[in-house]
Steps between C-alpha positions, in 0.01 A plus 500: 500500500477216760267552793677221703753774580345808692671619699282496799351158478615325785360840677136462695311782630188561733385792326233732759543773282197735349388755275809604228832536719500190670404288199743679288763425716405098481425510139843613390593223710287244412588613100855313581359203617422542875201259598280821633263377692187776604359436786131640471208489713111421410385665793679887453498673205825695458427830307602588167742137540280317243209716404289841578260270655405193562159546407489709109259512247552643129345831566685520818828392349453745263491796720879455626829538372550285196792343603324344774165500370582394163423136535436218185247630300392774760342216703656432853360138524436317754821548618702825503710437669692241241455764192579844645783669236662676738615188705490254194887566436656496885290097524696368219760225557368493836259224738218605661359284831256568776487520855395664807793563689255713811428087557754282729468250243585748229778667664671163522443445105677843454766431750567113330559747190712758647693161563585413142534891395818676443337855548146600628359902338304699653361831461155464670386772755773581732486208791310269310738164497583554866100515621462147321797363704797596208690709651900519314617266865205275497550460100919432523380278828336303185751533216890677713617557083158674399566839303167720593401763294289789641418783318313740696326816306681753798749256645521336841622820670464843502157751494345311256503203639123446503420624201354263223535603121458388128742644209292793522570626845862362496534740174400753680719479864826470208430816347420291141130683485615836537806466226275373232227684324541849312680774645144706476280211670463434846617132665081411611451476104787259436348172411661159690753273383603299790811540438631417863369161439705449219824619657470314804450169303807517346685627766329218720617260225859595495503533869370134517753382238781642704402296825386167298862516355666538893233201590679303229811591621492467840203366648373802649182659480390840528266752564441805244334785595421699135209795604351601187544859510866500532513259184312749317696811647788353359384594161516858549865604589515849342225629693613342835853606481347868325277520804811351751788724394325806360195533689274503176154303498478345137180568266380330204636579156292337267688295256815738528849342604659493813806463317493799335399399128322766276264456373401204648113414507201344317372640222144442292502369149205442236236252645275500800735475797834446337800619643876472448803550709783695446793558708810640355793337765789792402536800236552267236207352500373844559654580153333178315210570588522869446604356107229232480244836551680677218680773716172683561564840615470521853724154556800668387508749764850548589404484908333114419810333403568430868305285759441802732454739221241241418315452891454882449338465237287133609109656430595669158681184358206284661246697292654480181625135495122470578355667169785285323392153627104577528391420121796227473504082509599447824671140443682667126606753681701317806656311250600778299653670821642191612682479120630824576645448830236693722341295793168451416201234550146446487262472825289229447210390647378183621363365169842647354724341757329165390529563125853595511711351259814554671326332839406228313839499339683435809259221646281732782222328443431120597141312517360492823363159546112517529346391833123437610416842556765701243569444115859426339594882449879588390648669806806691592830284567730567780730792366787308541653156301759239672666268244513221628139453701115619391436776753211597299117364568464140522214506699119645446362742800497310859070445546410548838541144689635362152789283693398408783505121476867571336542683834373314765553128349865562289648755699378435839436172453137487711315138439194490298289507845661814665432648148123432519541613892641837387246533222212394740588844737546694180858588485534317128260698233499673164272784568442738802285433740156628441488752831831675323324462146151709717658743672 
């Protein structure tokens, strides 16, 4: 595969985005060769963009989420910030500089770089571009062909407007917290999955695509407006149109199908916390699997040959696929179902999903270059392969400040002098400044 030809590299963007969303958004782009640029400041820490905190210890690391807490060895560093897991993946194949953009002289470094961008993200706190002087006319004043990408958690309108959210409360506004869990639990003990972050990235991403193309086109820039909760909305037709057209409000259903498959759930199998699922798609898979079980008794039931004679049946069928699965080997007996013609596959964990032979088989997993502060660890690829160009990871984890003489001497082209001049008032640095670090 030839990196010379991704598609995006003649692309350059002025990336102000934070947290997950935002930097989704940019790396999908920057994974097909956009020169992402992140503009980051020493002076304001942005939270949950690069770390928990800016200031983390092992014990204290070790009291929060692991996928945010789980640094190199348990040990945060000096510098969290550059070793966080949870933001390791959306840095890659991107640059990182510094700057204070509050300052005049800052402000003009950002605008000389909205100059040689083809789109600027955003999805700070509502307002946040336009208080520093960026509003959408003052940045097309600076670049008329500019595509600018907001993506506000509630959008720019509405009753919402003010309202500031991560995945979690974006989940919730869509209706995803109260459609997942068990159909016996309440919604307050559903764990989070940021899932609206997620959704809006790649909505974000396609949206940006879309406008980057009519840029090449024409000439013309635009401005997106993607709110976050709509994005993730979007993911849950039935229950909108349900709730639309027939007045229903939809509940969780556990592992059930909206689609009307029975069975259709996850079952245990021998081990500690080993589980397989099965789904049979139509009666015929109904019948293998009915077969692979040796026609037990209750499965030939005249009144279970049918999907809906099935659903009536949902608990009872439920229970008993569960005493057949419980003392069995969970990965023999997917492939046994699967030989058979039943739908079936394991649920792995995270030390499964990086074992997996079939993963491995189908190149998931690339080396993640090492940097000062993380080691060379084999990370997820992008889930998606071009022929021709290597959309993959080329680069290791942006560091914070890491290119900032690539940004203000190559890019910008400042002289050695007004480099020292900008370092001197402490817009150019590779740490946070030590009253963030205090706080």
């Amino acid at each position: 595969m030839r990196a010379q030809n991704l598609p995006l590299s003649d692309i350059t963007i002025c990336d102000f985005t934070a947290v997950w969303a935002g930097q989704t958004v940019t790396m999908y782009l920057a994974d097909l060769g956009a020169n992402c640029i992140k503009v980051e400041n020493p002076y304001i820490w942005n939270p949950m963009t690069r770390a928990a905190s800016p200031r983390l210890d092992e014990k204290s690391a070790n009291l929060i989420a692991p996928w945010m807490g789980g640094h190199p060895g348990s040990d945060p560093g000096p510098r969290p910030w550059n070793n966080s897991p949870a933001f390791i993946h959306v840095q890659r194949n991107k640059k990182s500089f510094t700057v204070d953009s509050r300052r005049p002289e800052g402000l003009e470094v950002v605008k000389n770089l909205i100059r040689k961008s083809n789109l600027i993200a955003d999805n700070l706190a509502l307002g946040t571009l336009a208080r520093l002087g960026l509003s959408d006319d003052a940045i097309r004043a600076i670049r008329p062909d500019i595509v600018i990408l907001h993506l506000p958690a509630f959008g720019l309108s509405g009753q919402y407007i003010e309202g500031r959210g991560y995945g979690a409360h974006i989940d919730a506004v869509a209706g995803s917290t109260i459609l997942r869990g068990y159909a016996d639990s309440s919604p307050v003990t559903n764990t989070q999955i940021f899932a609206g972050d997620y959704f809006a990235g790649l909505h974000g991403a396609v949206a940006a695509l879309a406008a980057l193309r009519h840029q090449r086109k024409t000439g013309q820039g635009q401005v997106i407006e993607l709110a976050q909760l709509e994005a993730s909305a979007q993911m849950f037709p039935q229950a909108a149109l349900d709730g639309a057209w027939n007045g229903r409000a939809a509940s969780s259903i556990g592992n059930r199908s909206i689609e009307g498959f029975v069975p259709n759930g996850v079952f245990p199998c021998s081990g500690t916390d080993r589980w397989i699922a099965i789904s049979c798609r139509d009666d015929a898979e109904w019948a293998a699997l009915r077969e692979f079980m040796d026609n037990p008794r209750w499965a030939t039931d005249p009144e279970l040959v049918t999907a809906g004679g099935r659903a009536a049946a949902e608990d009872e069928i439920e229970a008993r696929l569960r005493e057949f699965t419980a003392n069995r080997d969970r990965d023999q007996l997917f492939r046994s179902l699967q030989e058979v013609g039943v739908t079936a596959g394991p649920v792995l964990n995270n030390a499964d999903v990086c074992n997996d032979p079939h993963l491995a088989a189908t190149g998931a997993f690339r080396p993640l270059p090492a940097t000062e502060d993380y080691p060379a660890v084999e990370w997820l690829n992008p889930a998606y392969r071009f022929s021709e160009s290597d959309v993959g990871i080329r680069s290791e984890p942006a560091l914070f400040g890491q290119h900032n003489d690539y940004v203000y001497r190559e890019l910008l082209g400042y002289n050695d002098a007004e480099v020292e001049e900008y370092r001197r008032l402490g817009h150019i640095a590779d740490r946070y400044d030590d009253a963030v670090i205090n706080a």
